[in-house]
C-alpha positions, 0 to 999 in steps of 0.5 A: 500500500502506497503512503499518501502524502500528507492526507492530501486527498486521492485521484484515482486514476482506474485501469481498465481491468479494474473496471471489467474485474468489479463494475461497481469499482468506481463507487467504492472510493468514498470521499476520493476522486476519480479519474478515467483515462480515454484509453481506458474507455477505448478498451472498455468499447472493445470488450462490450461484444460477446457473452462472457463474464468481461462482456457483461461486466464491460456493458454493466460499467458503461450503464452506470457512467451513462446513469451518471452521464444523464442532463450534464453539460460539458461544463458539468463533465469537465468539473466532475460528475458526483458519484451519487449512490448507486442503490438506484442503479441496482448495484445494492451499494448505498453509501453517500455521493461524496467523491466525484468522477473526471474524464480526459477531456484533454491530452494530458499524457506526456511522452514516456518513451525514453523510459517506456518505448512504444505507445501501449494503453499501459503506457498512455495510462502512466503518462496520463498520470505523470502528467495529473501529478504535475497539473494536480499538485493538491491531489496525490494522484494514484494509479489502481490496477491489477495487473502487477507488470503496470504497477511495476512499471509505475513504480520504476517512473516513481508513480504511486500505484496500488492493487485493487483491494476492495474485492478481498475478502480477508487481509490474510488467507490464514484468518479464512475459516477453517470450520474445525474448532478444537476442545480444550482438554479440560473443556468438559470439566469447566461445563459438567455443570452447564451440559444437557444431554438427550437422544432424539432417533437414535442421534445423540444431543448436547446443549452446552452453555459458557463464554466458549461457546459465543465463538462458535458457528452453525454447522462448525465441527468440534473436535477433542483427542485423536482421531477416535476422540469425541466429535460433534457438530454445532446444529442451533445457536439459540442464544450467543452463549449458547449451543446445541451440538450433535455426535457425529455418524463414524464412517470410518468404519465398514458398516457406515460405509458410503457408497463403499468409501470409508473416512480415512481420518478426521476430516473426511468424517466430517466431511461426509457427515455434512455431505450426507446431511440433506438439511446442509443445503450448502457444502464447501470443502477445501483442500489440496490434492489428494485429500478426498474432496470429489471422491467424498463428495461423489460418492455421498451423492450417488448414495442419496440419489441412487439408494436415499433417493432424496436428490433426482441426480447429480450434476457436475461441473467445473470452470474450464480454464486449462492448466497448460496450452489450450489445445483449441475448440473440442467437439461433440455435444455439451456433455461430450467437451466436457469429458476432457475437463473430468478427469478428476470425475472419471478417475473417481467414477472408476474407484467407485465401481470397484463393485463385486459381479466380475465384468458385467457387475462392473459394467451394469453399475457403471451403467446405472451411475452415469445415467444419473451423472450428468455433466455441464458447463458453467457457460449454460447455467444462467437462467436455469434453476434446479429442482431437488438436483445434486450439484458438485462444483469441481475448481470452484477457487477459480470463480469470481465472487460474482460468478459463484453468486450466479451459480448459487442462486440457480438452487431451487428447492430441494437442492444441494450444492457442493463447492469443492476447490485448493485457493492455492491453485488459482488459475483465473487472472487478476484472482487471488486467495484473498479475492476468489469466489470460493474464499468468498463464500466460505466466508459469508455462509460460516454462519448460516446454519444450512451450510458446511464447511471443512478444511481437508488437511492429510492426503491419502493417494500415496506415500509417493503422492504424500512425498511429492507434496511435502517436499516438492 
């Protein structure tokens, strides 16, 4: 974060992924200035065609300076618009017009090529701002952008430029929450005195009062001991110092097996205690690779749509964005582009049909397992709404928070949606761990208590796999 000198109030100077990543940029700077270089327009005219996320969010920023543009005068525009509350343009932000939004109506950048050769929109916007620092001595003139290579270039020509932070959902990934909370060992000594124990349907109860308490989440899973020590999950906050926790099912063990998976370790179990609870209408598990997520969360969903029938099917998507060189257009119909993006599917569909009955047993529930699997693109789902649907998104770290609104609110009644993804395997530009989609999330559904969350921490693939990842 760049110092400001001496509380001098701010001109913002925007670059044009900045608009293009969130719409509603130009209203989150309060009391400061903005300016909008012509380049920047000019880019923002070039991406308006199509139906991609940019295209959308490109038309969403033109409405907004049109609202803002409506009855003003050249004399008006040359003197600032007023950012007025954008409430009214439907971006549900309500906060004051105090700042006020300038255009280049002139020329302003000066030559930068004997630092910068060539005559690129990064290095117009750079000149752009060189020149406001000189004309606009009241004002600390402050590039915004997310792309690292213009503030490097910035701050070799002694600019002050900075990310766009607005979007972050957290200032450190670490404070992300976890959805695991430890019992101290002497936890129950302190509240003998305050714990109500009862059994409803075979399930075993607990209502626990005291200051511990108040930290705790809905649905967030509580945990004393080894892997066999007591675990349970926070079913109701009644009052703040207050909760009512639940003993988890242990399917670590053959009897409770789902779908023939068993849990391998802590985590796992709580994992599949909230994907095999149809009252969680909203599941996210994190993890890195090789600790189970698609497995657990594939295998939950076969069991209640093909055994529980509590779901119709299961629908699996992902985002398609390639790990190395994109090898072009793929053909076939939806289902069939899809099949190279699911790999992870296939390779878990195939542990999952390791079934008795030789061959043809094999076969026949395969068979029966992908009529109910359906596979679909991100690309189709605005608009739709899905009815008692199983949904697993795969990748979901490389969603934006906007995106991953989209997708969520296609859920209709009766449906689950499971958000499986590694926040350090971002592949989208201009997102990070801080601003993903799926950090997003975790974050703002912690305290709803038809959601669940859980951090997969141990691999379980290989000693080779376990290996590699500790010391590669």
């Amino acid at each position: 974060m760049i110092n400001r000198e001496n509380d001098k109030p701010c001109l913002f100077v925007l670059d044009t992924n900045v608009l293009m990543h969130d719409p509603t940029a130009i209203f989150r700077f309060k009391e400061h200035d903005i300016y909008l270089p012509m380049v920047v327009l000019e880019e923002l005219d070039a991406a308006k065609k199509g139906v991609s996320e940019v295209a959308r969010n490109v038309r969403q920023v033109s409405r907004f300076l049109d609202t803002l543009m409506q009855d003003a005068d050249k004399d008006e525009i040359d003197a600032g618009l007023s950012i007025q509350s954008p409430g009214e343009f439907g971006s549900g932000l309500t906060e004051p017009p105090v700042g006020r939004l300038f255009f280049q109506t002139e020329p302003l950048a000066r030559s930068v090529d004997t630092a910068l050769p060539g005559t690129s929109a990064d290095n117009e916007i750079l000149g752009t701002a060189q020149s406001l620092r000189e004309r606009r001595a009241s004002h600390t003139v402050v590039i915004v952008s997310k792309d690292i290579n213009l503030r490097i270039k910035a701050a070799v020509l002694g600019l002050s430029a900075e990310d766009y932070s607005n979007d972050r959902v957290l200032d450190d990934v670490d404070l992300l929450y976890t959805g695991l909370a430890p019992l101290a060992e002497d936890f129950w000594q302190h509240h003998a005195k305050e714990v109500d124990s009862w059994q409803e349907e075979g399930r075993t109860f607990y209502r626990v009062k005291g200051p511990d308490v108040a930290d705790w989440y809905a649905s967030q899973c509580l945990y004393s001991g080894q892997d066999d020590g007591f675990e349970a999950i926070v079913r109701e906050r009644p009052s703040e110092n207050e909760a009512v926790i639940e003993l988890v099912e242990d399917y670590r063990v053959q009897r409770h097996n789902v779908w023939g998976i068993m849990a391998r370790n802590r985590e796992q179990n709580f994992a599949l205690n909230m994907l095999m609870d149809p009252d969680l209408d909203f599941v996210t598990l994190l993890g890195t690779a090789g600790t189970g997520k698609t497995l657990l969360a594939l295998a939950a969903g076969l069991t209640q749509v093909l055994d529980r029938n509590i779901y119709r099917e299961i629908i699996m998507t992902r985002v398609t964005v390639p790990v190395g060189e994109d090898i072009g257009f793929l053909p076939g119909t939806e289902e069939e582009k899809m099949t190279p993006w699911m790999g992870a599917l296939m390779d878990n569909m195939e542990v999952l049909t390791q079934t008795e009955g030789g061959d043809w047993g094999r076969a026949a529930t395969n068979d029966l397992m992908r009529s109910r699997v359906r596979i679909q693109s991100l690309n189709y789902m605005r608009g739709r709404t899905f009815l008692h649907k199983y949904i697993i998104l795969d990748e979901a770290q490389n969603l934006t928070a906007k995106q991953m609104k989209t997708l969520i609110t296609r859920a209709g009644p009766g449906t689950k949606i499971v958000c499986l993804g590694n926040i350090a395997q971002i592949d989208t530009p201009y997102l990070t761990e801080t601003t993903s989609g799926l950090t997003y999330v975790v974050d703002r559904f912690k305290d709803w208590q038809h959601s669940g969350h859980i951090t997969l921490i141990r691999g379980e693939r290989s000693r080779l796999a376990d290996f590699a990842s500790d010391h590669l």
